[in-house]
C-alpha positions as CSV (number, residue, x, y, z in Angstrom):
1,X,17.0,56.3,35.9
2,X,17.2,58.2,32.9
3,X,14.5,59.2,30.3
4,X,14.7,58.5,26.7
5,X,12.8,61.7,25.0
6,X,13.8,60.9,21.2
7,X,13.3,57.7,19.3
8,X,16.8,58.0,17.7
9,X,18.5,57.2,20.9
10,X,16.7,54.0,21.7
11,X,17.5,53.0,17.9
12,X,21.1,54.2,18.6
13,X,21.2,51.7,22.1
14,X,19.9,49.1,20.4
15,X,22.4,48.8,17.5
16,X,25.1,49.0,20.8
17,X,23.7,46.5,22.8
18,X,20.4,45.1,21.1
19,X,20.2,41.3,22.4
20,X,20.5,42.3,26.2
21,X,17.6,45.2,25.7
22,X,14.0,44.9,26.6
23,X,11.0,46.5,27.1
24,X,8.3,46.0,30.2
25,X,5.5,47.7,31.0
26,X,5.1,48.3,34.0
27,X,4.8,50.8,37.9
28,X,9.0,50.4,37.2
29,X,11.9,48.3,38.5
30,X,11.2,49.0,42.2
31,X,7.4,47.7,42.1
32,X,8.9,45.0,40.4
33,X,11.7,43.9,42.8
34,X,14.6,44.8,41.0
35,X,17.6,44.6,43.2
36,X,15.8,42.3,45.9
37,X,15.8,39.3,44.1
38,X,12.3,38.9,43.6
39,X,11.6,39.8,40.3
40,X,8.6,38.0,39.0
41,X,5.9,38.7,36.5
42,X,2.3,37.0,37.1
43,X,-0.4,35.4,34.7
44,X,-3.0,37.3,34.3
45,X,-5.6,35.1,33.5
46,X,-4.3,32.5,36.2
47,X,-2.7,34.2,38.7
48,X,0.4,31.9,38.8
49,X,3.7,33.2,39.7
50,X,6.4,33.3,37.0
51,X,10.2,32.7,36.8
52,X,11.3,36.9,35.6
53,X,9.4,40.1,34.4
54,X,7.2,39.5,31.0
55,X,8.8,41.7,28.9
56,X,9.5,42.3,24.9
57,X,12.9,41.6,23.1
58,X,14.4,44.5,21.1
59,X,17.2,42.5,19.3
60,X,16.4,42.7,15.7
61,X,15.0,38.9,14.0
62,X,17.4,38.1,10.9
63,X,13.9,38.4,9.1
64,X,13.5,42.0,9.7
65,X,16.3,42.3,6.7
66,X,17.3,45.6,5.8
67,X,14.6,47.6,7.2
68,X,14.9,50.4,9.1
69,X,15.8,49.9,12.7
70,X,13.9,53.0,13.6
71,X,10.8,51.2,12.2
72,X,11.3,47.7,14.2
73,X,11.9,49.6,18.0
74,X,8.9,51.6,17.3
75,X,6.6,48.4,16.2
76,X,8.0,46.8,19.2
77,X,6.7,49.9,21.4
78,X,3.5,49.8,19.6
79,X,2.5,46.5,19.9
80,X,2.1,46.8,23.7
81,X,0.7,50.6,24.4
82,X,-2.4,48.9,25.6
83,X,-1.4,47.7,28.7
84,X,-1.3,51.3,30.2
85,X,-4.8,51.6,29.5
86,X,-5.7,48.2,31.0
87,X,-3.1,48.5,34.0
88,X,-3.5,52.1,35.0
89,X,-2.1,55.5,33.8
90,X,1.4,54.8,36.5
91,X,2.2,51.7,34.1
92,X,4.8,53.1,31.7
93,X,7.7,51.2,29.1
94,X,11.1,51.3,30.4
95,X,14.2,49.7,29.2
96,X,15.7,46.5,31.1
97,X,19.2,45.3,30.4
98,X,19.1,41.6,31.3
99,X,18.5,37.7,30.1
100,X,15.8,35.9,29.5
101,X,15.6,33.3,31.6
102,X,12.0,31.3,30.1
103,X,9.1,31.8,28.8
104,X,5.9,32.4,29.8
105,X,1.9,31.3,29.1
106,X,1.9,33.7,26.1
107,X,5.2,32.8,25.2
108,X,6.6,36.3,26.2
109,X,10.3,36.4,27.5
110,X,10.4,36.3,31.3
111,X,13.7,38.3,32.2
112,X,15.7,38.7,34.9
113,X,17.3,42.9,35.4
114,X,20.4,43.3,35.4
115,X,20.2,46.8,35.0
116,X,17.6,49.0,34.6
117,X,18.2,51.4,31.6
118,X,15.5,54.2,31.5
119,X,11.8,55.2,31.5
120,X,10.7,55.9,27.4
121,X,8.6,59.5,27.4
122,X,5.4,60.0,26.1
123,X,6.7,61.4,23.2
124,X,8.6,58.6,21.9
125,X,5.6,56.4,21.9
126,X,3.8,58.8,19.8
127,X,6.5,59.1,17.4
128,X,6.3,55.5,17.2
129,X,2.7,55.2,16.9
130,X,3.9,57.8,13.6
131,X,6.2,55.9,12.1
132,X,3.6,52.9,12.7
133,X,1.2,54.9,10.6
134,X,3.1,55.6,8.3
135,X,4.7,52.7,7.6
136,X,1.4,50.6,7.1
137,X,-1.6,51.7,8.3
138,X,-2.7,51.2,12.0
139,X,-5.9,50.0,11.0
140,X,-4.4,47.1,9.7
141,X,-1.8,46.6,12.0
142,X,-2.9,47.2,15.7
143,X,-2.0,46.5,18.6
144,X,-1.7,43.1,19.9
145,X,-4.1,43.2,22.5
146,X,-6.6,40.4,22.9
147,X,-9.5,42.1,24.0
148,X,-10.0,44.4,20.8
């Protein structure tokens, strides 16, 4: 799988093939059963078994207007940097090409791989956390994690 090193790549993906793009965090697509036929997320809180991997959508919401797709992939990498510090330093964002295929207890996408697209570098994620800056202030934006 390849590695995405520069932010302007993801954005250029995205305007290719935005609504079949996500992002998961995660150990990667063989701890999550990609080509077995068991991929499945679970609940953290419950333990219960879902349908697909949670991941995050990177299709642009007709909401997000004219705004700068550079701005929306790196809020969308932002909003979930957490998880490596609550999962472990091996849990890393990496780029599935699939379809959602429900929802789960958060309302998250639960996605089934069709192909996995690459591992996103350390580097992007601090460009994005940037840009994120930048853009409005991280102490008023955040990350969306609950135990903050």
């Amino acid at each position: 799988m390849t590695t995405f090193t520069d932010l302007a790549d993801l954005v250029e993906l995205v305007e290719q093939r935005g609504p079949e793009l996500f992002v998961r965090w995660s150990k990667g697509p063989d701890a999550d059963g990609v080509g077995c036929g068991e991929q499945s997320s679970r609940d953290t809180l419950t333990g219960v078994r879902l349908p697909g991997l949670s991941a995050n959508p990177l299709r642009v919401e007709p909401w997000w207007g004219d705004r700068p797709l550079r701005l929306w992939v790196a809020r969308r990498l932002y909003d979930y940097r957490h998880l490596r510090e609550r999962r472990g330093p091996e849990v890393r964002p990496w780029l599935i090409e699939g379809e959602e295929v429900s929802r789960g207890p958060d309302n998250e996408p639960l996605v089934i791989c069709h192909r996995p697209v690459g591992w996103i570098a350390d580097e992007v994620l601090r460009e994005c956390e940037r840009l994120v800056d930048q853009a409005n202030g991280a102490d008023r934006w955040g990350p969306l994690d609950r135990e903050r």
